[in-house]
N, C-alpha and C positions, 0 to 999 in steps of 0.2 A: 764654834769648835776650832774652825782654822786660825781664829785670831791666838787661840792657847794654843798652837804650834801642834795641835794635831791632826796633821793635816792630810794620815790617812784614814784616820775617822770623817773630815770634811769631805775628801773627796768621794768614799761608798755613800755618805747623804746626799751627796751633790749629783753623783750618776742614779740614786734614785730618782731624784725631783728630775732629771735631764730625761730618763725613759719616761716618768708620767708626764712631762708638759709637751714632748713630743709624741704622745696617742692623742695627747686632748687639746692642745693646742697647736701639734702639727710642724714639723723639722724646720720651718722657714719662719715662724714665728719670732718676735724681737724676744719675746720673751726666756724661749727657748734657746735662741740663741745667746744673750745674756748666759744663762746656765750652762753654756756652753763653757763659755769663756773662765765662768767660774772653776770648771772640772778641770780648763787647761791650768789656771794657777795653784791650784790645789796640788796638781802632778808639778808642777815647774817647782812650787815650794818645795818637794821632794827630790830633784834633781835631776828628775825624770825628763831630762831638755829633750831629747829627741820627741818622746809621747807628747810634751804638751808642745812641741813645731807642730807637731802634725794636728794637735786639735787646732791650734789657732791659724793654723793657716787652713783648714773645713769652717771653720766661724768666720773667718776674713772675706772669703767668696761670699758666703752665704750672708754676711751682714752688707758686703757691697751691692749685692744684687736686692735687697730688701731695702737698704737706706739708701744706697748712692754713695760714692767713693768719698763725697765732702764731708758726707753726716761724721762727726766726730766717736762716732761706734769703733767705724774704719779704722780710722786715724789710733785711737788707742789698739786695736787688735794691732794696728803693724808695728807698735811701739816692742808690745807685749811679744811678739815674733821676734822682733830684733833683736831682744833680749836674750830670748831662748838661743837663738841660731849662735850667737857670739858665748852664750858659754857650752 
């Protein structure tokens, strides 16, 4: 759906899967957080820079404390922050 540029139908499916994988698989999960990061791009494809700073920089923490500042999770969330912050 986000690929066809709708990408506020992407992101209501996206924050679904993001509440179910965090009751059943738990806010610090990779996978969760992944879904995370997806909900952030979803809002940043919408313009929405400030909402998605704020999600990826809660996925940034939370992916460094889970992988380690090296794991390349990281490294792309702060990409994906820098982005947002500068526009």
């Amino acid at each position: 759906v986000g690929q066809q540029g709708r990408y506020k139908e992407a992101e209501e499916l996206l924050r679904q899967c993001l509440d179910t994988r965090k009751t059943v698989l738990g806010k610090d999960h990779p996978d969760t957080l992944s879904n995370m990061k997806n909900v952030g791009l979803a809002v940043d494809n919408q313009g929405r820079y400030k909402e998605a700073e704020k999600l990826y920089r809660q996925c940034l923490e939370a992916t460094k404390t889970v992988c380690g500042e090296a794991h390349p999770d990281p490294l792309g969330l702060m990409n994906n922050l820098a982005l947002a912050v500068e526009l």
